[in-house]
N, C-alpha and C positions, 0 to 999 in steps of 0.2 A: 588040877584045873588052875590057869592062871588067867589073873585076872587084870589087866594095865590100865592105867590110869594117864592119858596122855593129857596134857595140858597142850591148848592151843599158840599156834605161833605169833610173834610179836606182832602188835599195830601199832601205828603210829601215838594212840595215847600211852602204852604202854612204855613207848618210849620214852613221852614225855612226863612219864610219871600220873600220866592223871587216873584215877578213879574208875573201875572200868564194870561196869553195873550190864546191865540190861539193854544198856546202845548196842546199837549192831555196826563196830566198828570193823573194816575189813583187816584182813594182815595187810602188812607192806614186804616191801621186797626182802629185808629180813628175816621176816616171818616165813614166807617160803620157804626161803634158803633153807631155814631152820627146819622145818617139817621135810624137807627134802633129804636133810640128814637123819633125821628120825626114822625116815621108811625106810634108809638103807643098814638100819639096827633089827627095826622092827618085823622086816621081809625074812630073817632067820626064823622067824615061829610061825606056829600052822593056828592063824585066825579065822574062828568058825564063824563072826561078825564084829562089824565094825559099829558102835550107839554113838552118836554124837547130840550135843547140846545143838538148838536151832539157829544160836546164831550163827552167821555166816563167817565170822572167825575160826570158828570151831569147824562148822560143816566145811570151808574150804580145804581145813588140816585133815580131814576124815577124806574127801575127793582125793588128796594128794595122796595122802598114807593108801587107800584101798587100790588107786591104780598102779600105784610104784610095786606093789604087795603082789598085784593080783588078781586085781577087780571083786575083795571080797564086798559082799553084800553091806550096805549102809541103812541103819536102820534111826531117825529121830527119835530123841525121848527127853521131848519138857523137861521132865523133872532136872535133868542135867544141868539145866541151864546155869545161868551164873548167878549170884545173888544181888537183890535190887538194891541198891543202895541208898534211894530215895533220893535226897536234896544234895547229896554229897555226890555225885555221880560227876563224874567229868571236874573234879577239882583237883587239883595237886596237895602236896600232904600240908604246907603251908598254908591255901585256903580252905583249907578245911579247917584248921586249927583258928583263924580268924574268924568262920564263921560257924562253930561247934564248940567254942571252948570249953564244956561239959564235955565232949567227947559222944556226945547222944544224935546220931546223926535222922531229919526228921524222913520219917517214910521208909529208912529203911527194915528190909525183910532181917527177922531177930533168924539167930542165929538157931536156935530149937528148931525154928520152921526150916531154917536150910537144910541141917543136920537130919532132921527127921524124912524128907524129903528124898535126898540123895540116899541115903542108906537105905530105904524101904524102896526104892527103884534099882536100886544094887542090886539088892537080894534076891529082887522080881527076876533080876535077867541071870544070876547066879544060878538061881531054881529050875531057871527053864532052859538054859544053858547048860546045866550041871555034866563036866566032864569032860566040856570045852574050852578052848581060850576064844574071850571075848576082847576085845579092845573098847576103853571107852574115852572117848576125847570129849574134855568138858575146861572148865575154868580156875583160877587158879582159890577161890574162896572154897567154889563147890570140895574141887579135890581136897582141902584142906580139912572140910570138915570130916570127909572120909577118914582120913588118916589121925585125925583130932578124934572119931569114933573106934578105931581100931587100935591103935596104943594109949587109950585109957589118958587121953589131951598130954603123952608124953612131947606129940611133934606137932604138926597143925596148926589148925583156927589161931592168930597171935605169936605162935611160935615159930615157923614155917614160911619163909619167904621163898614160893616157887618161881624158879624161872621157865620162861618161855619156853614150851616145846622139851618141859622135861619129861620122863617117866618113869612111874610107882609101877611096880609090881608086886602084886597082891597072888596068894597061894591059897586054894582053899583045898584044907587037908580034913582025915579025919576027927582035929581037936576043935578045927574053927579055921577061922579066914587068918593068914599072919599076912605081915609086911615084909617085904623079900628086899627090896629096896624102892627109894625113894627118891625124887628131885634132881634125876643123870638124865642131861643131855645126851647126849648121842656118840660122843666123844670120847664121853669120860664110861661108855659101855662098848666101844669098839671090840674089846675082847673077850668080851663075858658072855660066853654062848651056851655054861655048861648048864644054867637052866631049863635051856629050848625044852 
């Protein structure tokens, strides 16, 4: 069973650098571009569904990828979503630092909640799904903690700076879930199909 982890295509604050929380910022022409590439990596495997987070970042890259693929079925799930990041939301890495210089950002979601969240919705659709490939388009904190949960915080949360419209793939075998690869745009997986 594999399981992918697509990160949504770029939007304009992503460009800018800013902080990208719980706003429902759309992709920009980029961002398409981008997911546009991703479905023609990702149209090589047999997807039993498609779970995206609600924002419309996410759910447009989940439209893109399902009808370039296929028209596999699109299912939301909360829990995907991105994490809140309270008062820091929409600031670039410099105002934040001018207005956080503890680094304690106010209101936002701790990272246990995010962690605990995403992983037990994983596993929800890993169980119910078991022996499928699932795709799941979510955000670049969410996906992190994923992968901050499965190699034991080797890559991830702090560690891990995902870009736009890349993707993890995840295998779930008989020892446990491993990490197959992580953080490949589309480009840089043009020929690696001996997974399918």
């Amino acid at each position: 069973m594999k399981i992918c982890l697509l990160r949504h295509g770029e939007t304009d604050w992503n460009s800018l650098g800013r902080l990208q929380g719980r706003e429902d910022i759309p992709l920009n022409i980029t961002g398409i571009e981008q997911i546009n590439e991703a479905a023609k990596y990702l149209k090589n495997f047999n997807w039993s569904i498609i779970i995206t987070s609600p924002l419309s970042r996410a759910k447009k890259s989940a439209e893109i990828i399902s009808k370039k693929i296929g028209n596999v079925t699109i299912h939301e799930e909360i829990d995907f979503i991105e994490r809140d990041y309270g008062k820091a939301s929409g600031m670039t890495s410099d105002e934040r630092k001018l207005a956080f210089p503890d680094g304690i950002w106010i209101g936002a979601e701790s990272f246990e909640k995010l962690q605990n969240r995403t992983i037990n919705a994983l596993m929800k659709y890993i169980k119910e799904y078991d022996g499928n490939n699932i795709l799941i388009v979510s955000h670049g904190a969410a996906i992190n903690s994923i992968l901050a949960y499965f190699s034991e915080n080797e890559i991830g949360t702090e560690k891990t700076t995902l870009k736009n419209a890349c993707i993890t793939l995840l295998q779930k075998a008989e020892e446990g879930i491993k990490i197959i690869y992580y953080n490949k745009i589309a480009n840089e997986l043009a020929n690696d199909f001996e997974i399918v």
